[in-house]
C-alpha positions as CSV (number, residue, x, y, z in Angstrom):
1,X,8.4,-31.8,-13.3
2,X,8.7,-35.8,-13.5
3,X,5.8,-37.8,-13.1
4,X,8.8,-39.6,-10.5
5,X,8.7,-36.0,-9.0
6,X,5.2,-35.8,-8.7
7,X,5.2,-39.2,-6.7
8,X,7.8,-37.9,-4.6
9,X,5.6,-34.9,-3.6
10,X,2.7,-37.6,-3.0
11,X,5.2,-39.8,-0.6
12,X,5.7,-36.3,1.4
13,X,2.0,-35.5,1.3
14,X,1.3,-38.9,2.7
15,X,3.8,-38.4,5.3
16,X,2.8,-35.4,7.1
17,X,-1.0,-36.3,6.4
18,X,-0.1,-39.3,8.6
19,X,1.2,-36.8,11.3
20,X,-1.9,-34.6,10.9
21,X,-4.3,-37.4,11.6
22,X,-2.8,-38.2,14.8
23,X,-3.5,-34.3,16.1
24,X,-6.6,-33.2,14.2
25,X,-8.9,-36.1,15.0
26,X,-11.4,-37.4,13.1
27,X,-10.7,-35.2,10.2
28,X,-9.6,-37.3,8.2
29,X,-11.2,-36.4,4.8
30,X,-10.3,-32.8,5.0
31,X,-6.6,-33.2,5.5
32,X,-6.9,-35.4,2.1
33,X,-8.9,-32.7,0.5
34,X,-6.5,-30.2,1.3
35,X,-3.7,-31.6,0.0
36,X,-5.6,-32.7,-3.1
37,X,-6.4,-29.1,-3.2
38,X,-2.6,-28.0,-3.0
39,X,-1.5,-30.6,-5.5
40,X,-4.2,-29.2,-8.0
41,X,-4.1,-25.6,-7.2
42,X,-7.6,-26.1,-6.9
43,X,-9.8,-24.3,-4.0
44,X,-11.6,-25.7,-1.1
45,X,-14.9,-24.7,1.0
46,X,-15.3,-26.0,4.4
47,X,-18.6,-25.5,6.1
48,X,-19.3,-26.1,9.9
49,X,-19.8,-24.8,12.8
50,X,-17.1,-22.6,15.0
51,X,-14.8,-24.2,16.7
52,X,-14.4,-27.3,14.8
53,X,-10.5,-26.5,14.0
54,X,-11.0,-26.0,10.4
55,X,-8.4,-22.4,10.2
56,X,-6.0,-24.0,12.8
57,X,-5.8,-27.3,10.4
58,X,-4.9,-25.2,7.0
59,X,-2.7,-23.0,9.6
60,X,-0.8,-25.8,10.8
61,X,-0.7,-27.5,7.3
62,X,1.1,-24.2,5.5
63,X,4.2,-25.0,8.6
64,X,4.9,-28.0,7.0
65,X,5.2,-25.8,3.3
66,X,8.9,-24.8,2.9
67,X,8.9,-21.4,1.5
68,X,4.8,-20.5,1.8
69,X,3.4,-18.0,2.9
70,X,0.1,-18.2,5.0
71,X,-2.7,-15.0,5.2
72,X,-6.0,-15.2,7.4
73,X,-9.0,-12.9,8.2
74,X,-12.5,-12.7,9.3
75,X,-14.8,-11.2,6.9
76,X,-17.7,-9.2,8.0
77,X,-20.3,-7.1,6.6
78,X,-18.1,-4.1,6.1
79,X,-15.4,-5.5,4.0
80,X,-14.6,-5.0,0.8
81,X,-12.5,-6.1,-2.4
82,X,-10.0,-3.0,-1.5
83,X,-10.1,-3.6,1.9
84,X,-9.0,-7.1,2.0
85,X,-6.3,-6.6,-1.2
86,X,-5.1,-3.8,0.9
87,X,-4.8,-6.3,3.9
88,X,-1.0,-7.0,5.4
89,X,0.2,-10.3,3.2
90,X,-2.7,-11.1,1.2
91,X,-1.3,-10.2,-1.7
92,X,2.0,-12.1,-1.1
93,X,0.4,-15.6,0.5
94,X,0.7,-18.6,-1.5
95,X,-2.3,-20.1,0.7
96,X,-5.1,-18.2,1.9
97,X,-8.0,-18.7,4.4
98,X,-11.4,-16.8,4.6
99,X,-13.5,-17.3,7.6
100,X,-17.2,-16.6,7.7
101,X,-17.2,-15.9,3.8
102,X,-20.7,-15.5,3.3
103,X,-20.8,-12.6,5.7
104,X,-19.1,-10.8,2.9
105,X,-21.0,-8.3,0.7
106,X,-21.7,-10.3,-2.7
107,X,-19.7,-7.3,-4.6
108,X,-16.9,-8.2,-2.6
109,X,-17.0,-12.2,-3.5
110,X,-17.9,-11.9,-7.5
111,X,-14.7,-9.6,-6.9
112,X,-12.7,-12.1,-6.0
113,X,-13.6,-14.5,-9.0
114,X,-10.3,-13.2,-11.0
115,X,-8.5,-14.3,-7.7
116,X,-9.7,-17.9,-8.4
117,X,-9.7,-17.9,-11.4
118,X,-6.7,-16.3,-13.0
119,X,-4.7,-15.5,-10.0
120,X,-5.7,-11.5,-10.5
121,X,-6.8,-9.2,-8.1
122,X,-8.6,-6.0,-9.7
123,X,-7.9,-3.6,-6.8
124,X,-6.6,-1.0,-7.7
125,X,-5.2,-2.5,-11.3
126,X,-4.4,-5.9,-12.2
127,X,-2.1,-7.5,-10.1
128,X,-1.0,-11.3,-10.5
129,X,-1.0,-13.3,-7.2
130,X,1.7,-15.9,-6.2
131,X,-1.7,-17.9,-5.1
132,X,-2.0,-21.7,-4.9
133,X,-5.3,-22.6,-3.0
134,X,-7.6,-20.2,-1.5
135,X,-9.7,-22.3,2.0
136,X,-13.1,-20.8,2.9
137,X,-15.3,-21.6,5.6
138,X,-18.7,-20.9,6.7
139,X,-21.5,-22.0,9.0
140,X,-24.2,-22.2,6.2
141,X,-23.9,-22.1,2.7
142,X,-25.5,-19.6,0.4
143,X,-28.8,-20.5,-0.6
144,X,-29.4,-20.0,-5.2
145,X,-31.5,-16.6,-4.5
146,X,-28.1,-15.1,-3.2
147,X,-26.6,-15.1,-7.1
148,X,-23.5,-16.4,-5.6
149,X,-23.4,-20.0,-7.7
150,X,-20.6,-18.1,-9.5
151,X,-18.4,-17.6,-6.9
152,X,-19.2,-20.8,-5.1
153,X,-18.6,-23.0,-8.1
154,X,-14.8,-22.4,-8.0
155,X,-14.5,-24.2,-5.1
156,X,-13.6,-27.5,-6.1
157,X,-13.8,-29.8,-3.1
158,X,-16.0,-28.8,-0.6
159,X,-16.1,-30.6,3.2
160,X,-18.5,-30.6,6.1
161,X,-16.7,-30.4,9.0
162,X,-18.4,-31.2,12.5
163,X,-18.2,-31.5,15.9
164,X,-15.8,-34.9,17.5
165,X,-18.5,-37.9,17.8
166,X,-16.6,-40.1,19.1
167,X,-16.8,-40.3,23.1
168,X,-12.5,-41.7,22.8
169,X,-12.0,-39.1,20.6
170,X,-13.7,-36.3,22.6
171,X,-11.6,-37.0,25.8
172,X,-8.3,-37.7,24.2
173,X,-8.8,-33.7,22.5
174,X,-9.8,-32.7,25.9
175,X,-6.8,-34.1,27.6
176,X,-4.3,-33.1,24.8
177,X,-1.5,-30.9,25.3
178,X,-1.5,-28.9,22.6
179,X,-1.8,-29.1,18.7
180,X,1.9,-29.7,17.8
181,X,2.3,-31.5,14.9
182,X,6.1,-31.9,14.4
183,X,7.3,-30.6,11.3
184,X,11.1,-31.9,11.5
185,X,9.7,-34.3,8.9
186,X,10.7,-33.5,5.3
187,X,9.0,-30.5,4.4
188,X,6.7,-30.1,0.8
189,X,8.3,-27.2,-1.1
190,X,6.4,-24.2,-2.4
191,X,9.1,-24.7,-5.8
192,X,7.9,-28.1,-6.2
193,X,4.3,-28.5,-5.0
194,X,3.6,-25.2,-7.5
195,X,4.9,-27.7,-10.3
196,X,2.4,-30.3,-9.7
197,X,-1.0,-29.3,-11.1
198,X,0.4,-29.1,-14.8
199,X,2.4,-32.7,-14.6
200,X,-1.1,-34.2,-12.9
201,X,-2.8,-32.4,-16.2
202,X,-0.5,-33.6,-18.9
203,X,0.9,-36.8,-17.6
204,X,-2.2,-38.6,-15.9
205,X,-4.9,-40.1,-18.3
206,X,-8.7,-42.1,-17.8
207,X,-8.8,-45.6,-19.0
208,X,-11.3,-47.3,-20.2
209,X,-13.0,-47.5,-17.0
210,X,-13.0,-44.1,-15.9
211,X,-14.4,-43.1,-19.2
212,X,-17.5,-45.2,-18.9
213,X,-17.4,-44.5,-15.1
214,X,-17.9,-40.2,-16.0
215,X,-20.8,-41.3,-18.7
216,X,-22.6,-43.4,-16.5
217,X,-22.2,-40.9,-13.8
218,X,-23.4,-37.6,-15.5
219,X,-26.4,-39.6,-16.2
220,X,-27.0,-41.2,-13.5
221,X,-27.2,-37.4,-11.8
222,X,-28.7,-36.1,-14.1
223,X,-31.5,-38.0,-13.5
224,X,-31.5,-37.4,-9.6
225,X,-31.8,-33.6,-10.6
226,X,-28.0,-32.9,-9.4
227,X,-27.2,-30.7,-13.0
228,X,-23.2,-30.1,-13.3
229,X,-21.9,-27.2,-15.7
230,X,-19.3,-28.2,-18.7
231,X,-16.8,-26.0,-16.3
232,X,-17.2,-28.5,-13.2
233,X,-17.0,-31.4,-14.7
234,X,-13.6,-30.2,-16.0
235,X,-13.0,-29.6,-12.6
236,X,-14.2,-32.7,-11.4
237,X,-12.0,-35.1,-14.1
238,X,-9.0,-32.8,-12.4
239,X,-10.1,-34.2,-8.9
240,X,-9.9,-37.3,-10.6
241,X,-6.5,-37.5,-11.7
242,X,-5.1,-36.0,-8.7
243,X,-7.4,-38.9,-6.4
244,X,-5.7,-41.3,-8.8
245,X,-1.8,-39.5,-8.8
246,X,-2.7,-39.6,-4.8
247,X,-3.4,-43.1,-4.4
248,X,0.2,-43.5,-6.9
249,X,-1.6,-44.2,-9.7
250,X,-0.5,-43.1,-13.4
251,X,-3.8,-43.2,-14.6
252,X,-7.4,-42.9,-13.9
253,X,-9.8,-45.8,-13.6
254,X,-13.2,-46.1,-12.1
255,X,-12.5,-46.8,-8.6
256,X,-11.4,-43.3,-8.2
257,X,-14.5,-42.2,-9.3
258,X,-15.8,-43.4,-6.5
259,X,-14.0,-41.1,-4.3
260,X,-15.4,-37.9,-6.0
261,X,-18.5,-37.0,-3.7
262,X,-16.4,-33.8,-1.9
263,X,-16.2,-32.6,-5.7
264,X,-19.9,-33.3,-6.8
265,X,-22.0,-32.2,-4.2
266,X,-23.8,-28.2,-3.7
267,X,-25.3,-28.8,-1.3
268,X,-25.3,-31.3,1.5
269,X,-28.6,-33.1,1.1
270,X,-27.8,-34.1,-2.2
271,X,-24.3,-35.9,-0.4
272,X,-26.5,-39.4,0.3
273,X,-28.0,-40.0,-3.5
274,X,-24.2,-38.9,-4.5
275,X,-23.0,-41.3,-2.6
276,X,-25.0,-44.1,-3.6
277,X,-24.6,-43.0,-7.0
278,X,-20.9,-43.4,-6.9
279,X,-21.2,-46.7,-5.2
280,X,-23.1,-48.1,-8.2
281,X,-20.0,-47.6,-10.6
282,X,-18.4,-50.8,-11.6
């Protein structure tokens, strides 16, 4: 793939995000996440509470995916790594949502590390997974005594999703019809968005800017007490390129940065002093 290919990917994305924005309201930033996510092949964790729309959103998203297959389920106490690789279509879907993740047994989560990591499931042998993004959601996150940093860490953007504030906003979901999004539009296709993450890797560089904008930033949080591994920050130059490939950019300078708090945060107290962090960078 082109970097002109890649582009045209972006021009779709933009499209039916556009579209999306006019039926999921006031969700803005998780419609961009997502499709940074599927551009990436990166993985996303939405908390909130039930209700909010976040599995219909990723549902409706996968219609407008020529080609993509689309698996869902509920996790519970019960389940395990078997259980779910045994599910109907989980081992075929290119995009894959987990409700209620933390209700999981931990056995059955570290399981699924090889899943985002290398596209592997270890149930009963090895198996490779046509896997792009994996979507979880929750109503709390796990807390560091739960030995689950592991498994949480591989979830490279991560979005709070709440309730509609808005009063305008609140009666025009009340009075709406349904949540049709069209998708006669030009369709992304599973042949070409699968393509992107390596061109966004190879082709897209940090100037000057960005380079300064990553130093001053790991100290700046570092100093705050917000600690990032070696491994996330390579995630979090990857969010990077694809913000800057998003906003049809060839390379990476620091205003992107400043667009990286979805990528940075653990936990969601530590979103405000992120966010003032980023807003510092030149």
């Amino acid at each position: 793939m082109t970097p002109e290919d890649l582009f045209r990917q972006v021009e779709i994305c933009h499209s039916i995000e556009k579209r999306l924005n006019t039926v999921f309201l006031e969700r803005g930033e998780v419609i961009r996440m997502a499709f940074l996510a599927l551009l990436s092949q990166e993985h996303v964790y939405q908390i909130g509470p039930p209700g909010t729309g976040k599995s219909l959103l990723v549902r409706t998203l996968v219609e407008h995916i020529f080609g993509a297959r689309y698996f869902e389920t509920l996790l519970h106490g019960e389940v395990t790594l078997s259980s779910l690789a045994a599910a109907e279509g989980f081992r075929e879907a290119q995009v894959v949502f987990l409700d209620e993740v933390f209700r999981a047994p931990k056995n059955t989560l570290l399981g699924l590390l090889p899943v985002l990591n290398e596209r592997i499931i270890y149930s009963p042998a090895g198996r490779r997974l046509p896997l792009l993004s994996l979507f979880a959601a929750s109503n709390q996150n796990p807390s560091p005594a739960d030995g689950l940093d592991a498994f949480y860490d591989r979830f490279t953007y991560r979005s709070l999703v709440r309730p509609i504030r808005s009063g305008e906003n609140f009666l025009k979901l009340l009075l709406s019809a349904s949540e049709n999004s069209g998708t006669d539009q030009a369709p992304l296709h599973l042949l070409e968005l699968a393509g992107c993450r390596q061109t966004i890797q190879s082709s897209v560089r940090l100037d000057a800017s960005a380079k300064e904008g990553f130093l001053f930033l790991r100290e700046r949080l570092n100093h705050e007490g917000i600690v990032l591994s070696d491994r996330r920050w390579r995630k979090v130059v990857l969010a990077a390129q694809t913000i800057a490939v998003y906003s049809f950019s060839e390379s990476v300078n620091s205003r992107h940065l400043r667009e990286l708090s979805c990528v940075l945060w653990s936990y969601p107290p530590e979103i405000r002093s992120i966010d003032r962090i980023l807003g510092e960078i030149d």
